[in-house]
N, C-alpha and C positions, 0 to 999 in steps of 0.2 A: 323789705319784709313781706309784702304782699303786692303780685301784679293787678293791679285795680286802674279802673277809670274814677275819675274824682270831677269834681267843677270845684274850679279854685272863686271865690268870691273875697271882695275890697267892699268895706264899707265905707260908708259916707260918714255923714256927721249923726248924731245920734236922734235923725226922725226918720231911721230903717231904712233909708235911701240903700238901694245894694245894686253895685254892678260884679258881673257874672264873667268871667271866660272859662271857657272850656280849655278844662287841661288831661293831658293823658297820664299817665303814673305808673312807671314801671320800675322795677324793686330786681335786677340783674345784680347789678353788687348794693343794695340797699339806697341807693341813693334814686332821686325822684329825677328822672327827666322830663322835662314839659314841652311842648307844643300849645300854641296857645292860635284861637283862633280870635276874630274880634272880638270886640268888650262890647257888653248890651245893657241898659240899663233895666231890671227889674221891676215893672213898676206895681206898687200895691193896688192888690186888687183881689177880688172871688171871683169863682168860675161859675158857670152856668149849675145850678142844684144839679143833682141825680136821685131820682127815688133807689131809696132802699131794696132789695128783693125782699118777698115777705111781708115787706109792712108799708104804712103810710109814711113814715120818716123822709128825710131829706138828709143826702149826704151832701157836703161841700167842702170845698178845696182852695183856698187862699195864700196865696204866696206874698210877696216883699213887705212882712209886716214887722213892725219895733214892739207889737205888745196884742196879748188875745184880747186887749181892749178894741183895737182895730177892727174886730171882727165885727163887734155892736154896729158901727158907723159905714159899713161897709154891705150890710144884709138887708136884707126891709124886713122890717117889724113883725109879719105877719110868716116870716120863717122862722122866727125864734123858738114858735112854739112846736116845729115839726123838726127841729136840727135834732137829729141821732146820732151823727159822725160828722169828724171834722176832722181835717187834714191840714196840717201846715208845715207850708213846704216853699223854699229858696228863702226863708225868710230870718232875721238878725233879732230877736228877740233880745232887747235890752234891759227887759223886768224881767224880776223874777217871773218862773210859770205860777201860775194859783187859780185855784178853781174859782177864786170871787171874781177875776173877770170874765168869767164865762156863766155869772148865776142867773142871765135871765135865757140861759136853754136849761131848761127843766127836766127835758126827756133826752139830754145829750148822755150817750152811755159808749160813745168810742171816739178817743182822742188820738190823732196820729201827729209826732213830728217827723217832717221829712227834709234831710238836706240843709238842715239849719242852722244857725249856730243861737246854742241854749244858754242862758246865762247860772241861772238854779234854780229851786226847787221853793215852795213856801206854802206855810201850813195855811189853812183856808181859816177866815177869820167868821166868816156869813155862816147863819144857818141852813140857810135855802137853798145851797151851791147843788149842783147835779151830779148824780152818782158814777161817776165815769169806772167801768168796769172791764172797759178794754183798754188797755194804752202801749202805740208801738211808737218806737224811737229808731228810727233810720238813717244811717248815716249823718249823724248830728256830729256836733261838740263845740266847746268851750273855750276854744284856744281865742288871746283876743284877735289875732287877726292870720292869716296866712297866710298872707302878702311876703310881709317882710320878712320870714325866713321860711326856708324850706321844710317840713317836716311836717310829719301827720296828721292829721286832723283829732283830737283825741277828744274824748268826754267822760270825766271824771263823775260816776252814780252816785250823787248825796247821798247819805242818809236821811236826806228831808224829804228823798222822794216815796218814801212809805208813809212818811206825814202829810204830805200833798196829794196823795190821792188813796185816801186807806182803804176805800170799795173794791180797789180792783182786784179783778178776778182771772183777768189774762193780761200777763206782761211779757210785748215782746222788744228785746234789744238785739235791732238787726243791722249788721255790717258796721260796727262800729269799735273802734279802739279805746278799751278803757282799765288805765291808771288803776284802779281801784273799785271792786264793787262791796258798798257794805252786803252783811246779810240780811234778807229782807223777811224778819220773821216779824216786823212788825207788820205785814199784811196779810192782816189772817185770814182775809176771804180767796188767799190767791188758791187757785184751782193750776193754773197755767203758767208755767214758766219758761219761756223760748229763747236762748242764745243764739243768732245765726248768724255766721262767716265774722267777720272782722278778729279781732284779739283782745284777750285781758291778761293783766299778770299773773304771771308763775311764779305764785307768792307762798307763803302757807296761811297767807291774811285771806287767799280764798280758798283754802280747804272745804269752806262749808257749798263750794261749787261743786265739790267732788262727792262728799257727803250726800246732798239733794240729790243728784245723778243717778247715785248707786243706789237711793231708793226710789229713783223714779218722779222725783218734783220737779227735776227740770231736764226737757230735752235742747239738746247742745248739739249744732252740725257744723262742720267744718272749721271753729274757732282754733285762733293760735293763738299761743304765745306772747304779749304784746314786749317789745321791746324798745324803748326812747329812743330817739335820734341818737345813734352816735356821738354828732360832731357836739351836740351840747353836753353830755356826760362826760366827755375826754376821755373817752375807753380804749384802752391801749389795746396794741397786738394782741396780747394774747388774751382779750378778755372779748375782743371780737371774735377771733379762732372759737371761743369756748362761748358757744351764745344761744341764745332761746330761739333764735331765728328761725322760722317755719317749722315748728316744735310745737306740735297738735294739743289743744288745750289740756285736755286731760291726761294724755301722756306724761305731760308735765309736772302734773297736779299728781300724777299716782305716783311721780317718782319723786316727788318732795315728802310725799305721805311715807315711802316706803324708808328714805333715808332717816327720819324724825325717829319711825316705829324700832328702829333697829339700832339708835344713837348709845353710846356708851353714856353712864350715868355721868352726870358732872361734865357734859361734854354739850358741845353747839354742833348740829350737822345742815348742811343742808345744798341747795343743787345749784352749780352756778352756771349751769350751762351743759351745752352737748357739743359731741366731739364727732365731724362725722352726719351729724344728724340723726345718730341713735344711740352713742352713748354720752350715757349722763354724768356729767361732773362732777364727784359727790366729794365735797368737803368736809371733818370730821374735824374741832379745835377742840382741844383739852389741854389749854392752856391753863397752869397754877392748879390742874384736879388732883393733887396730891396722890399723884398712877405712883405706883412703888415696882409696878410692871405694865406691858404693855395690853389691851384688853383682848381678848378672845373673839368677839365679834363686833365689827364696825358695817355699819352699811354695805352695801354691793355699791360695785364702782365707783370706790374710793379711791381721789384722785389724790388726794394732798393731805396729809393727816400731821397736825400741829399738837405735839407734846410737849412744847416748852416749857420752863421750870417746874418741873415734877422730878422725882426720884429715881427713876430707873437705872438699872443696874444694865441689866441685859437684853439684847435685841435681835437672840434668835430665831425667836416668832415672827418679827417680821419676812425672813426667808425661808419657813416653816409653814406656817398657815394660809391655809389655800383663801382665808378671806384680805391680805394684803398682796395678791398676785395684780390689780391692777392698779399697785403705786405708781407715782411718777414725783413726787415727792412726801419725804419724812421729815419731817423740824423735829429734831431731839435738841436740840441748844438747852444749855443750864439743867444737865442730869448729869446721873454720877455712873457712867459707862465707863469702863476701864479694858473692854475687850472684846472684841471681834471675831468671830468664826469663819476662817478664811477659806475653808469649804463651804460652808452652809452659804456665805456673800457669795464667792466663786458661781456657784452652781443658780442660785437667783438671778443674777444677772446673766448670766447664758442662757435662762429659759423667758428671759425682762424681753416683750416687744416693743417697751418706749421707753421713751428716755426716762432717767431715773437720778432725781438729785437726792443728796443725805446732806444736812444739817447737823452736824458734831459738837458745833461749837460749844466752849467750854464746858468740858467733860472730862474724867479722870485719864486719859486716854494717852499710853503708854509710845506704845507702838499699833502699827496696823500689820495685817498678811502683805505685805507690800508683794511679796515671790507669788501669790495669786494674782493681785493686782499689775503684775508686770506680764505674766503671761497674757492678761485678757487682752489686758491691750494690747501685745501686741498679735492677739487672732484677729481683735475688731478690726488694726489696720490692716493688717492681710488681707481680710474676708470682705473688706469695705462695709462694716458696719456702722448704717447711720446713726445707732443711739449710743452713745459714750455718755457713761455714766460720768456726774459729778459729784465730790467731796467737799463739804464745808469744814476746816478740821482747825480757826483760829483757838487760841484760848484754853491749850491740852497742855500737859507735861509732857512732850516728845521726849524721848531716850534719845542724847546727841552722843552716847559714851559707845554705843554699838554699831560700828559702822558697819555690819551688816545688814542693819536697819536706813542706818542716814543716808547712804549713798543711794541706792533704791527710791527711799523714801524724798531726795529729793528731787530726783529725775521724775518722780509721780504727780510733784507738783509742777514743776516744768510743763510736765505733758498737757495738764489740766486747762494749761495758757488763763491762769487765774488773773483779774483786775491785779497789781500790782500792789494797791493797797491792800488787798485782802492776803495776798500770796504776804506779804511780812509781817500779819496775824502770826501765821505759824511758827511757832518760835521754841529753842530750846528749853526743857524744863529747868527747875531751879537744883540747883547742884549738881548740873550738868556740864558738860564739854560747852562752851560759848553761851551760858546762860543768860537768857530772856534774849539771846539774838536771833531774829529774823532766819530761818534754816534756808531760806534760796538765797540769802548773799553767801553763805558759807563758802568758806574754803575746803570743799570737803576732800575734794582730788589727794589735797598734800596734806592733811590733818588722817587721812585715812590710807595713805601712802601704804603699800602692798611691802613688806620686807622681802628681800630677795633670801630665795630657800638656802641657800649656801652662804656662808663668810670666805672668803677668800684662805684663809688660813686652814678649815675644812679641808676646802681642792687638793693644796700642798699636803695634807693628813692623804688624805685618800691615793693622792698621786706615789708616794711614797710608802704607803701599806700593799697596792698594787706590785711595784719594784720588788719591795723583799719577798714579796709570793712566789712572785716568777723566779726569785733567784734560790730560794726556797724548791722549787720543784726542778729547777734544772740539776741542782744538786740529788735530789733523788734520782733524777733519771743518771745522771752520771756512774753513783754510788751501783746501781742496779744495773747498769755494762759491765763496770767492771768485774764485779762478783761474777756476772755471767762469763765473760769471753776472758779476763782479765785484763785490762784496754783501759789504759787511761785516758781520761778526759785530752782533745786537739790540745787545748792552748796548753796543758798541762808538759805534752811532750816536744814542746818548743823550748822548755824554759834550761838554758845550759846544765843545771845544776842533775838534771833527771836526763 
């Protein structure tokens, strides 16, 4: 997903004991390869203060802790009252965060986590807690461990964390991968809101990321996409082909906006991914919307548009209108289409540069243009074209009575090399020639058997119409010497009697 350096950490038992290796992380086909150098143990502890620029404050930095109780036991006494900032960093936080165990710094107004793993968020119960008004989150998260399986480091943003620290005024989440961000309008002193590098999802659950942006509450750099491990989702070919992977956060986001803005009524759209890494996937269902036709505008880069059990008649808007030119599949299943424009199909699919499936299934559907569908095929094999369209066509009343149609029409399914279950869907209609049978077992060769243009008794007709012609014209030519020269016919003056 993302080429990054990481440190992979193993915890101990639950008193924040933490041992450390350095691991490398590279994301070529998405998967993590590690290098691991030796194992260190972490041990708790604070660093030497830093004053503040500007002020008398004390900053400090404490790493391998199980709780910001640590912090008390860990400080002397007499920096409690000058702690401004705090940083915590390599450390396994096993409590919840919460401002009560941080109320005896009074002037603490910047809280940093760094590199840690967070458990959650909790509302403060003390009145005297400190106004913490900066807080950044770096490379954190919440997975229980990292050890035992490969995969990102991820941190899921409560909604408790508006409630855990409601003063704050600058929020930054930096380099981090996160599941989920509510929207934090419960902080209404924020002034500042910072996303940097890592990923979040391309959901529409974070449209209000895209919202803030565009008016300027929050700035965002280099954020993608975030998308789960793989190997735990069980995401097939083609849903890895089709995927958010390094798909710039808000690119994302504008085009989950744009497909919703533009969805047919009664209908579900939305983005499942990019093709490419610049086009977007857009999915349109209007399944059961009771369409009596097919709609006029669906989103841009619509990949796959579900109109199963609705009413439609007709579908030659789909190879008409210039907003269904980037299908690659149509589900019409359970409508009542009974016919096909085999120019208007023809010419779609000649100008189609991806492949292209059509869903039929049970539909009023007679016959198809099969004499279009036999030429394409065979230019695509001529021309070696890689996208051969497919037909779904179980569950129709095919015409078995017009073997102008069946012969055609079953070499079309041949061609298709259909699953073999599915090929004996397609079956004759009812009051037909082999009704409700299976059309690719047919005997169609000898059921459609070609009559030969003559009968033999014709031949003998014509062979002997021919005969009396000739003998017919010899006799004129005969008749017309004699007159002329007066000359009887050779065989004539052979015969004794003349």
């Amino acid at each position: 997903m993302l080429s990054r350096g990481r440190r992979q950490r193993h915890y101990g038992g639950g008193d924040g004991s933490l041992l450390e290796r350095s691991v490398v992380a590279s994301s070529v086909d998405g998967r993590s390869e590690k290098k691991e150098s030796d194992i260190k143990e972490i041990q708790t502890a604070c660093h030497t203060p830093q004053i503040l620029e500007d002020s008398n404050l004390l900053h400090v930095e404490c790493e391998g802790l199980a709780s910001l109780q640590n912090v008390t036991t860990l400080l002397k006494k007499k920096m409690w009252r000058r702690l401004g900032s705090l940083t915590i960093t390599n450390s396994n936080l096993i409590t919840d965060v919460s401002l009560d165990d941080l109320v005896n710094y009074h002037v603490l107004h910047t809280l940093t986590f760094k590199e840690s793993r967070l458990r959650d968020w909790k509302l403060s119960k003390m009145s005297s807690v400190p106004r913490v008004r900066k807080l950044v989150v770096e490379q954190c998260w919440d997975n229980d461990t990292f050890l035992a399986k490969e995969k990102e480091l991820t941190l899921t943003i409560s909604p408790k964390l508006q409630d855990a620290f409601p003063d704050v005024e600058e929020l930054y989440l930096l380099d981090l991968f996160m599941p989920y961000i509510p929207e934090l309008s419960g902080m209404k002193n924020l002034k500042k809101f910072v996303i940097d590098k890592g990923a979040a999802k391309c959901d529409p659950e974070n449209l209000w990321l895209l919202e803030w942006y565009n008016v300027g509450k929050l700035e965002i750099n280099s954020t993608l996409c975030f998308v789960a491990d793989k190997t735990e989702d069980g995401l097939s070919s083609m849903n890895i082909i089709f995927t958010f992977v390094s798909i710039n956060l808000m690119k994302g986001l504008r085009d989950i906006k744009t497909a919703i803005d533009d969805c047919p009524l009664a209908c579900h759209c939305e983005i499942n991914g990019y093709q490419r890494k610049t086009e977007p996937i857009a999915v349109v269902n209007c399944t059961s919307a009771n369409w009596t036709q097919l709609p006029d505008l669906i989103p841009s880069h619509t990949r796959r548009l579900i109109l199963t059990n609705n009413r439609i008649t007709n579908i030659s808007k789909v190879f008409t209108n210039p907003n269904y030119r980037s299908l690659s599949m149509i589900m019409l299943k359970n409508n009542l289409i009974d016919h096909i424009d085999g120019e208007l199909l023809s010419n779609y699919l000649h100008n189609h540069s991806k492949d292209f499936s059509i869903n039929l299934i049970n539909n009023r559907l007679e016959t198809l243009p099969v004499k279009h569908l036999e030429r394409m095929y065979s230019d695509y094999t001529r021309n070696g074209h890689r996208f051969i369209p497919v037909f779904r066509l179980g569950g129709n009343p095919w015409n078995c009575d017009d073997c102008a149609f069946l012969v055609p029409f079953q070499n079309l399914i041949f061609y298709q090399d259909l699953q073999r279950e599915k090929a004996k869907e397609i079956r004759c209609g009812e009051g037909r020639y082999a009704e409700g049978q299976p059309i690719i077992m047919l005997p169609v060769r000898s059921y459609c058997k070609v009559d030969p243009l003559l009968d033999p008794l014709d031949i003998l007709n014509i062979c002997l119409g021919i005969l009396l012609l000739l003998f017919i014209l010899n006799f004129l030519h005969n008749l017309v010497q004699y007159q002329r020269h007066g000359k009887l016919p050779w065989i004539v003056t052979r015969f004794p009697c003349c």
